[in-house]
ChimeraX commands (.cxc) that place a marker at each C-alpha (Angstrom):
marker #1 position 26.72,6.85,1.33 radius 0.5
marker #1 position 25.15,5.86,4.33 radius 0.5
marker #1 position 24.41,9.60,6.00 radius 0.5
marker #1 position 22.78,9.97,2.16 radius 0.5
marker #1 position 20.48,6.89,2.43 radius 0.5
marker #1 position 19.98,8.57,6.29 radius 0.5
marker #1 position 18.89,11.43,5.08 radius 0.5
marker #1 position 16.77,10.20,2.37 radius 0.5
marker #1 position 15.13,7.67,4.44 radius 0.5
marker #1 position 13.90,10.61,7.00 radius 0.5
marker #1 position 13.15,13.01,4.36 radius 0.5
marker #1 position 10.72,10.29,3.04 radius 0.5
marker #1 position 8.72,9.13,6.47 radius 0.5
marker #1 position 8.25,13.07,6.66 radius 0.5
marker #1 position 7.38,13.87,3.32 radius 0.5
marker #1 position 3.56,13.75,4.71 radius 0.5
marker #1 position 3.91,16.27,6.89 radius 0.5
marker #1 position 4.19,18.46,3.80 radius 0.5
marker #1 position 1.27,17.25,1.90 radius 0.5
marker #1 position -1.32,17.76,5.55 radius 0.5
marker #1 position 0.25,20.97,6.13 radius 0.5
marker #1 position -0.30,22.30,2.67 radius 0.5
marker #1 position -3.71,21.16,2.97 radius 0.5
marker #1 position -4.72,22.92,5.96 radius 0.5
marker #1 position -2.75,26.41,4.32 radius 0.5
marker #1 position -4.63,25.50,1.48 radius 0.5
marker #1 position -7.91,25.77,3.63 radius 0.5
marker #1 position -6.49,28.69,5.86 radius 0.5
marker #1 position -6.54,26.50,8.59 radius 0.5
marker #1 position -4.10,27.32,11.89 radius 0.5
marker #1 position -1.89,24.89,13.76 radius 0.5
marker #1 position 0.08,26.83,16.46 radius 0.5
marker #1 position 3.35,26.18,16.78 radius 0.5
marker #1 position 2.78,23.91,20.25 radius 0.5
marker #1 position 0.43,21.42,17.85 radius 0.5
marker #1 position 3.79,21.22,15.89 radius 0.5
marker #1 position 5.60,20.37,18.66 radius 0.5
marker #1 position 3.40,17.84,19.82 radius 0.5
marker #1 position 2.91,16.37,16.14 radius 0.5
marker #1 position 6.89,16.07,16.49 radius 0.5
marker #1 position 7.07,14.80,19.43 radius 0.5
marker #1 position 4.65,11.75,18.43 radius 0.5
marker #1 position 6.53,10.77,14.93 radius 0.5
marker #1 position 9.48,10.59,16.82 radius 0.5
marker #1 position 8.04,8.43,19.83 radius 0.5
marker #1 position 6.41,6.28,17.40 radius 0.5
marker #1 position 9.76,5.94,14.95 radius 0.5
marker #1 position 12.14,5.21,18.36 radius 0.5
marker #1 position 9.58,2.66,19.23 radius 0.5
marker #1 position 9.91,0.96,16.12 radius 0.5
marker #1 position 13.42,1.22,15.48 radius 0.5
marker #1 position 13.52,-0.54,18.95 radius 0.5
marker #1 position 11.60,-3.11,17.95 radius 0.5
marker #1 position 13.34,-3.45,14.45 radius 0.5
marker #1 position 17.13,-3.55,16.35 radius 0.5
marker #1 position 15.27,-6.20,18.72 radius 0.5
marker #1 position 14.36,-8.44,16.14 radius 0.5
marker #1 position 17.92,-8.30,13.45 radius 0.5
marker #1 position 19.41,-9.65,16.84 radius 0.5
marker #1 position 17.73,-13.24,16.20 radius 0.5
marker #1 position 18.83,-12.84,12.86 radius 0.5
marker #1 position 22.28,-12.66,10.31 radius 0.5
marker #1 position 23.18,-9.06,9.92 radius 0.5
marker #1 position 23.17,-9.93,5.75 radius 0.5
marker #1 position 19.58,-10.84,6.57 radius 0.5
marker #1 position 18.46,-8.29,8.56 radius 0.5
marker #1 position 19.57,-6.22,6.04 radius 0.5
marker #1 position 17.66,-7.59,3.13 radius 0.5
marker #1 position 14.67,-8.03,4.91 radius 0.5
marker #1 position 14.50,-4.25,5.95 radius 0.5
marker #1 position 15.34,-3.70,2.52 radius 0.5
marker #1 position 12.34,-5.73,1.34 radius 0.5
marker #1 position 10.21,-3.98,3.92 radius 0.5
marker #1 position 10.60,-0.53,2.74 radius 0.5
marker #1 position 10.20,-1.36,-0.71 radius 0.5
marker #1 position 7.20,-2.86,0.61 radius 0.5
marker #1 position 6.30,0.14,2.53 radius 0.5
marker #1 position 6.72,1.70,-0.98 radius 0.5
marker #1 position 4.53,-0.30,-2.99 radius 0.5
marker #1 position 1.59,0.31,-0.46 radius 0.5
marker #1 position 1.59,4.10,-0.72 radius 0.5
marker #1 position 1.67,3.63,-4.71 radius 0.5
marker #1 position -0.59,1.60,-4.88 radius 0.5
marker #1 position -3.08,3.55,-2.37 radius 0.5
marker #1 position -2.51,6.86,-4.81 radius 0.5
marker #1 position -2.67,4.92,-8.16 radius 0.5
marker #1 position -5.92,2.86,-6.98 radius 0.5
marker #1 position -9.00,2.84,-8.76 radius 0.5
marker #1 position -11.52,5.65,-7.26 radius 0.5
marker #1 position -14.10,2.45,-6.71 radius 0.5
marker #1 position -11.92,0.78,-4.43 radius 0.5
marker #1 position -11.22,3.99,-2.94 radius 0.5
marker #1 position -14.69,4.71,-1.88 radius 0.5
marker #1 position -14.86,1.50,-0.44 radius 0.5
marker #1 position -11.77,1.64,1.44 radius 0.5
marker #1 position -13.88,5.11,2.91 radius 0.5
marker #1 position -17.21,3.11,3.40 radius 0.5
marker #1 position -15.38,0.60,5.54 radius 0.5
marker #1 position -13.62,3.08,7.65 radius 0.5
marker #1 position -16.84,4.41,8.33 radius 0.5
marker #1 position -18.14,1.27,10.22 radius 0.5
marker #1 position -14.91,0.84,11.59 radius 0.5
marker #1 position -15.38,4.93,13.07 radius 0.5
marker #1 position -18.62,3.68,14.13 radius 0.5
marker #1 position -17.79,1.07,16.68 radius 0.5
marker #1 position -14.23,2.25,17.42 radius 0.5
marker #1 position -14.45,5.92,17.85 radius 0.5
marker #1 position -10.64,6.79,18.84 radius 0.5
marker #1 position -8.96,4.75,16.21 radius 0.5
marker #1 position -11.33,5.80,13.70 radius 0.5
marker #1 position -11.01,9.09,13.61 radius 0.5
marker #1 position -6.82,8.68,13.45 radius 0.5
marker #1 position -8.07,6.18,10.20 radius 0.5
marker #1 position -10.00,9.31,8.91 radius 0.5
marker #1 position -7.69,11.90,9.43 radius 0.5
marker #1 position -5.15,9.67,7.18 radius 0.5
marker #1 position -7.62,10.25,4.46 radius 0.5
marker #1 position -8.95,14.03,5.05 radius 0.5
marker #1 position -6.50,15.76,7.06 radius 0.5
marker #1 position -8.92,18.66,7.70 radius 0.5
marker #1 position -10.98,15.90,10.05 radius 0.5
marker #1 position -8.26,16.05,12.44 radius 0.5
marker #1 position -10.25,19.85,13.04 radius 0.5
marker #1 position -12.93,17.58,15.64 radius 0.5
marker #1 position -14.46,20.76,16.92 radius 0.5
marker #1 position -14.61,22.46,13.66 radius 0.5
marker #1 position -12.42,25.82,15.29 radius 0.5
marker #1 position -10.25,26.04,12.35 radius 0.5
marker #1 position -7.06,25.66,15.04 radius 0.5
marker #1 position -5.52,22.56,15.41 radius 0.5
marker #1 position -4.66,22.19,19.44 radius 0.5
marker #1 position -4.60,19.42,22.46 radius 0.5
marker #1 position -6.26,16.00,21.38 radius 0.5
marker #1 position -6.44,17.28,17.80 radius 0.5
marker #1 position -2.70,17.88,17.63 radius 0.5
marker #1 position -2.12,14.18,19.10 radius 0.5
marker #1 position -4.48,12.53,16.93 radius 0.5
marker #1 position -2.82,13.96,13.84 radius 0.5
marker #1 position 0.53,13.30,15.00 radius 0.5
marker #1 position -0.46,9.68,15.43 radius 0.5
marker #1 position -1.92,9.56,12.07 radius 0.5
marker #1 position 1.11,11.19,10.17 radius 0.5
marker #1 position 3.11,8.57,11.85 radius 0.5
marker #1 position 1.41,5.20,11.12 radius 0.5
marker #1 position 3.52,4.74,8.26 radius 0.5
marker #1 position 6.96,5.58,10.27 radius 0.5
marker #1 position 6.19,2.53,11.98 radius 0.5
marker #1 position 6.95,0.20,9.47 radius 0.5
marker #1 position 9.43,2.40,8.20 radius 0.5
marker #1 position 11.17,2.11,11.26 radius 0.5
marker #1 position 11.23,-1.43,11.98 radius 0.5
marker #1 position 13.01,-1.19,8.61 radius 0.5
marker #1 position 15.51,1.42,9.26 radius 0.5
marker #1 position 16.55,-0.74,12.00 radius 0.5
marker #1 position 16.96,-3.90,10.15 radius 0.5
marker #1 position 19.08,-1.97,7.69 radius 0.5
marker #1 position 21.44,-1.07,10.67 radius 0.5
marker #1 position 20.25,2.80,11.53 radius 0.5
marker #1 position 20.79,4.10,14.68 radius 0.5
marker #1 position 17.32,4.58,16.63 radius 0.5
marker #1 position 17.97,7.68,18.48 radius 0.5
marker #1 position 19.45,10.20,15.27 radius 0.5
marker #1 position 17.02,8.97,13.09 radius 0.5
marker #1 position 13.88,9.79,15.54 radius 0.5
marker #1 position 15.25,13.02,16.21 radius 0.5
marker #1 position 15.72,13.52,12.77 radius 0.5
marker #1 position 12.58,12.34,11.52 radius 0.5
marker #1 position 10.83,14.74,14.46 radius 0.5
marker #1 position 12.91,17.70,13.20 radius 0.5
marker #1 position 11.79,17.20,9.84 radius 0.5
marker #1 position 8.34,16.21,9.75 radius 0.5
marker #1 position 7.77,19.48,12.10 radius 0.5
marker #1 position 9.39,21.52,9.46 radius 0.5
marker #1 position 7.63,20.00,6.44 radius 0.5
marker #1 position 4.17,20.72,8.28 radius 0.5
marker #1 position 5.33,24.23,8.55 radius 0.5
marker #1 position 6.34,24.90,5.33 radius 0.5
marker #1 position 3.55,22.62,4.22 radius 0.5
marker #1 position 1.07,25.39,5.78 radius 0.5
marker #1 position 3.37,28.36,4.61 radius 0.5
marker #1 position 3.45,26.90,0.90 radius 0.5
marker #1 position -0.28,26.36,1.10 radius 0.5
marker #1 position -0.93,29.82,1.76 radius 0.5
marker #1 position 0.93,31.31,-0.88 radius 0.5
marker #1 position 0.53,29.15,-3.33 radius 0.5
marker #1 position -3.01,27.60,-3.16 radius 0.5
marker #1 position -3.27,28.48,-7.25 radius 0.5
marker #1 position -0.85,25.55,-7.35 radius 0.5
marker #1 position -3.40,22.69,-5.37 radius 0.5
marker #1 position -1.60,20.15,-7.86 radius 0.5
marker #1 position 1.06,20.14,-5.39 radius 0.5
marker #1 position -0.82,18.10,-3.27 radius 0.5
marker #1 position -1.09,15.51,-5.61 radius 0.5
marker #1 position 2.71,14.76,-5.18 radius 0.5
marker #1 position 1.58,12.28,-2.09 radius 0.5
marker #1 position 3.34,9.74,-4.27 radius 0.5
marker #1 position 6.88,10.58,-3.46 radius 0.5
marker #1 position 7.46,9.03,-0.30 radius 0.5
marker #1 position 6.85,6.16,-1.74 radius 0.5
marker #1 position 9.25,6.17,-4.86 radius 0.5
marker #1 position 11.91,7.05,-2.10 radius 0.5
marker #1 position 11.24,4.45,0.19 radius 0.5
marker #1 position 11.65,1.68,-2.94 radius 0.5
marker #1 position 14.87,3.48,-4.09 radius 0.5
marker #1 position 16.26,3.17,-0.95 radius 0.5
marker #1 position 15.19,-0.51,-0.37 radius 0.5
marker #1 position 16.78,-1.12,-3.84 radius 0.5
marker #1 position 19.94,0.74,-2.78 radius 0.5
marker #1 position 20.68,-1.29,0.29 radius 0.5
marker #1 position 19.53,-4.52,-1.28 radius 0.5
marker link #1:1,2 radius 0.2
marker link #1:2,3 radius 0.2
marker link #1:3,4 radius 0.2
marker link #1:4,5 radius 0.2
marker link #1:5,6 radius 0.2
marker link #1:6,7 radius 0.2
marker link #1:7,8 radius 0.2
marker link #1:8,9 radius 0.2
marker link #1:9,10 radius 0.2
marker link #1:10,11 radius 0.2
marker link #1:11,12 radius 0.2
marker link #1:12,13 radius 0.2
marker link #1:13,14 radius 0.2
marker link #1:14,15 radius 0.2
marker link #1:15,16 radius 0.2
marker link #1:16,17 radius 0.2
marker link #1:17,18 radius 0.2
marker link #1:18,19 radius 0.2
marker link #1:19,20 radius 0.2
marker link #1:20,21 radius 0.2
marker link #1:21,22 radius 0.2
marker link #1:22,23 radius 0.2
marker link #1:23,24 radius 0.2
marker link #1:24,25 radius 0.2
marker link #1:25,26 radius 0.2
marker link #1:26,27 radius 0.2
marker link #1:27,28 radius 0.2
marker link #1:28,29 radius 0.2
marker link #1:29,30 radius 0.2
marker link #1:30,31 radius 0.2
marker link #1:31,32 radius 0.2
marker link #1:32,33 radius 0.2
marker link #1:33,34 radius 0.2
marker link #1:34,35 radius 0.2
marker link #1:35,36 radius 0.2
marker link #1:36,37 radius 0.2
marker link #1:37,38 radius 0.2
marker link #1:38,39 radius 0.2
marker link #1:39,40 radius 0.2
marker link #1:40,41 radius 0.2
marker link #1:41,42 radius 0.2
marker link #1:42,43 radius 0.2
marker link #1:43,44 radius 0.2
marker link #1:44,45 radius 0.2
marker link #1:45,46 radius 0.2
marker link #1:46,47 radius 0.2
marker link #1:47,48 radius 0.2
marker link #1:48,49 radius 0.2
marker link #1:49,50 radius 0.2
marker link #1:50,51 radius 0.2
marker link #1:51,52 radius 0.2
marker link #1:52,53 radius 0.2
marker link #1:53,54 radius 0.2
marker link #1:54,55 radius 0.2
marker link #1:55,56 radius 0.2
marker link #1:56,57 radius 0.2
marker link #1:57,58 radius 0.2
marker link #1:58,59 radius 0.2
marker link #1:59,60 radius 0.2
marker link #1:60,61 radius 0.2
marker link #1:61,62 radius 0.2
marker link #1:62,63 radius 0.2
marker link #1:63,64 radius 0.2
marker link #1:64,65 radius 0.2
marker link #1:65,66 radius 0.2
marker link #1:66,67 radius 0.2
marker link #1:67,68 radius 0.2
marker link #1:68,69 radius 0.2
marker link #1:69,70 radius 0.2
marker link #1:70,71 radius 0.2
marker link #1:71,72 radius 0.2
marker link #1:72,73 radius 0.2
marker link #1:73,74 radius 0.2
marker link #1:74,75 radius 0.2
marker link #1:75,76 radius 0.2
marker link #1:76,77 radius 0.2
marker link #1:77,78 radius 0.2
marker link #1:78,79 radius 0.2
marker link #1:79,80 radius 0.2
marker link #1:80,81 radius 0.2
marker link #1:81,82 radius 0.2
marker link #1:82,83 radius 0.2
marker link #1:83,84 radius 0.2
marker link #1:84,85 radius 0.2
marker link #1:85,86 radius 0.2
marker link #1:86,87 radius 0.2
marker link #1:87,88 radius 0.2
marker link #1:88,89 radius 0.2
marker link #1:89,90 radius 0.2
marker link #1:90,91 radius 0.2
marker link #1:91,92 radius 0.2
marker link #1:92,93 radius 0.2
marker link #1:93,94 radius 0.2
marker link #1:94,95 radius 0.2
marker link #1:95,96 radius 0.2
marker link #1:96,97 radius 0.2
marker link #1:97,98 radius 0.2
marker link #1:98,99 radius 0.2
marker link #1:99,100 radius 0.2
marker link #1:100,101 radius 0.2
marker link #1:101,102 radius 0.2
marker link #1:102,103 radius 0.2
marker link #1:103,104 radius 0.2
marker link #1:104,105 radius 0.2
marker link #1:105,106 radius 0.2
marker link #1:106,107 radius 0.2
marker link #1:107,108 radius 0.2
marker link #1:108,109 radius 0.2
marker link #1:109,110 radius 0.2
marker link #1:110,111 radius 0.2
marker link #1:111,112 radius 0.2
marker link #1:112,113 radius 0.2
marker link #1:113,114 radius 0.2
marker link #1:114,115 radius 0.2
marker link #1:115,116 radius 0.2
marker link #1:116,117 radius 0.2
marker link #1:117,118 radius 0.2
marker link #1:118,119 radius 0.2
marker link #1:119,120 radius 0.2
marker link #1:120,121 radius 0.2
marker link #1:121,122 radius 0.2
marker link #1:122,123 radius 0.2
marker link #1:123,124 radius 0.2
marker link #1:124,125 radius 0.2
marker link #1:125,126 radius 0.2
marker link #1:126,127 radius 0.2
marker link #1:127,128 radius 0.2
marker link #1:128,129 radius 0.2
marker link #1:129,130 radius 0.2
marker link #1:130,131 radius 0.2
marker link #1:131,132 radius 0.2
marker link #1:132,133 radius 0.2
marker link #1:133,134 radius 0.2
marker link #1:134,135 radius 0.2
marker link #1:135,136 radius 0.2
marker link #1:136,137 radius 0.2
marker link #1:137,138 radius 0.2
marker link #1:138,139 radius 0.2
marker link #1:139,140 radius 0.2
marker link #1:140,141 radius 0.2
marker link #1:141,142 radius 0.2
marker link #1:142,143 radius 0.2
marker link #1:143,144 radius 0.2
marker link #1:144,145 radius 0.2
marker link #1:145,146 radius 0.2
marker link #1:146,147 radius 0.2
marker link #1:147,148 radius 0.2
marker link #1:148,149 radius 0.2
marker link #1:149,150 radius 0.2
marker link #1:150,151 radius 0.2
marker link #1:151,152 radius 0.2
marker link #1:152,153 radius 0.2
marker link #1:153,154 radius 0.2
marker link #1:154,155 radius 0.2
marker link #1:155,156 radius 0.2
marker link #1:156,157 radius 0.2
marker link #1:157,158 radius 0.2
marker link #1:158,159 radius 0.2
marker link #1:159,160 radius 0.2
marker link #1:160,161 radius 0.2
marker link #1:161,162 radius 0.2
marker link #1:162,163 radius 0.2
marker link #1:163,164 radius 0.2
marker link #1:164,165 radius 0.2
marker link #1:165,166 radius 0.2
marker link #1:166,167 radius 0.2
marker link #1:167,168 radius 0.2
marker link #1:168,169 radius 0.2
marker link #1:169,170 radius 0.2
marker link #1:170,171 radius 0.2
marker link #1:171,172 radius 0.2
marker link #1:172,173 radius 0.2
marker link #1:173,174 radius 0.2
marker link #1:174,175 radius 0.2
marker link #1:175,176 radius 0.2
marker link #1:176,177 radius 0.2
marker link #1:177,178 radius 0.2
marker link #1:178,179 radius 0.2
marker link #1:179,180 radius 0.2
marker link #1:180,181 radius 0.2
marker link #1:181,182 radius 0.2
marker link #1:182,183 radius 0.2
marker link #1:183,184 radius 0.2
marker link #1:184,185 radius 0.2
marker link #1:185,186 radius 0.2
marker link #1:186,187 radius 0.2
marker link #1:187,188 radius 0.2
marker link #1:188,189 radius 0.2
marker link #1:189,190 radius 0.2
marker link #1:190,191 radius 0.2
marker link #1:191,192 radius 0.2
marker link #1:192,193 radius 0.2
marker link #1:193,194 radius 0.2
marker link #1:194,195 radius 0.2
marker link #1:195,196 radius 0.2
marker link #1:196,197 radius 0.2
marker link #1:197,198 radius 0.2
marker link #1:198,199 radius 0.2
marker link #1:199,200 radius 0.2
marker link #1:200,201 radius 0.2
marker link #1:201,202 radius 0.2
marker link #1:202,203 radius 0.2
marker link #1:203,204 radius 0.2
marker link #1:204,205 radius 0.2
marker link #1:205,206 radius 0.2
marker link #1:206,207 radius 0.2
marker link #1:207,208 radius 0.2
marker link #1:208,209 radius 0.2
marker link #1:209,210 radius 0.2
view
């Protein structure tokens, strides 16, 4: 039961992967196998880090608690990713006009912001490769939701080190068969509207281990 809810968890926090990938297949753009590497290398730096912090923080805590309250926190997680695919598209253009300003004065941090909402920005000098600072960026994007996910994971009494590796192994093979399944398949674009998942997963499994 728990290698299941293991599993699902890291299938979920890489389920994103797919959905960028698919969109850059989708677009015939190219991200070499090195940019997968490195976009590996960052969800699974940024999932350790917050497992770390999460198996830091149950130790103030009951274990019973800890355990509910990373159960709440993925549901939580959850929530947030419905509710940023179900919103209204009014709210959703000002989410973009604020990230704008926010691009404006912070430059770095903006463009990771932007890249969460059109993958194909990551592309900075409009090559059509992803490489270098590009590959970096987009790893950090793809992984700002790990983060929480993580502290989470580690609350609910996951071991740090499997589930980063895992996580990094899987969220370098969802980009590639993201890219791969974008294309062959870009008649099917409605795949990409399946952003949703994660999501649903990340509630079941918050109302498993509640």
């Amino acid at each position: 039961m728990m290698f299941a809810s293991f599993l699902l968890l890291a299938f979920a926090v890489s389920l994103d992967s797919f959905s960028v990938g698919f969109t850059y297949g989708l677009r015939k753009l190219k991200i070499p196998f090195k940019a997968i590497v490195i976009i590996a290398f960052c969800s699974g730096i940024v999932m350790l880090l917050a497992m770390m912090i999460g198996s830091l923080l149950a130790r103030f805590f009951p274990v019973a608690l800890t355990e509910r309250l990373g159960a709440v926190i993925l549901m939580g997680i959850g929530a947030w990713v419905l509710y940023q695919f179900f919103r209204p598209e009014k709210e959703q253009e000002m989410a973009l006009s604020e990230k704008t300003l926010i691009n404006l004065e912070l430059k770095s941090l903006g463009i990771v912001i932007h890249i969460l909402r059109t993958p194909t920005s990551a592309d900075i000098d409009k090559s059509g490769i992803i490489t270098g600072i590009e590959a970096f960026l987009l790893g950090f994007a793809l992984s700002i939701d790990a983060f929480g996910a993580g502290i989470g994971a580690a609350a609910l009494g996951f071991s740090p080190v499997p589930m980063s590796l895992t996580v990094a192994l899987m969220s370098s093979l969802f980009v590639f068969l993201g890219i791969q399944s974008g294309r062959f398949l870009s008649r099917w674009n409605w795949m990409d509207k399946l952003t949703f998942l994660p999501g649903i997963l990340l509630i079941m499994i918050g109302i498993w281990k509640l």
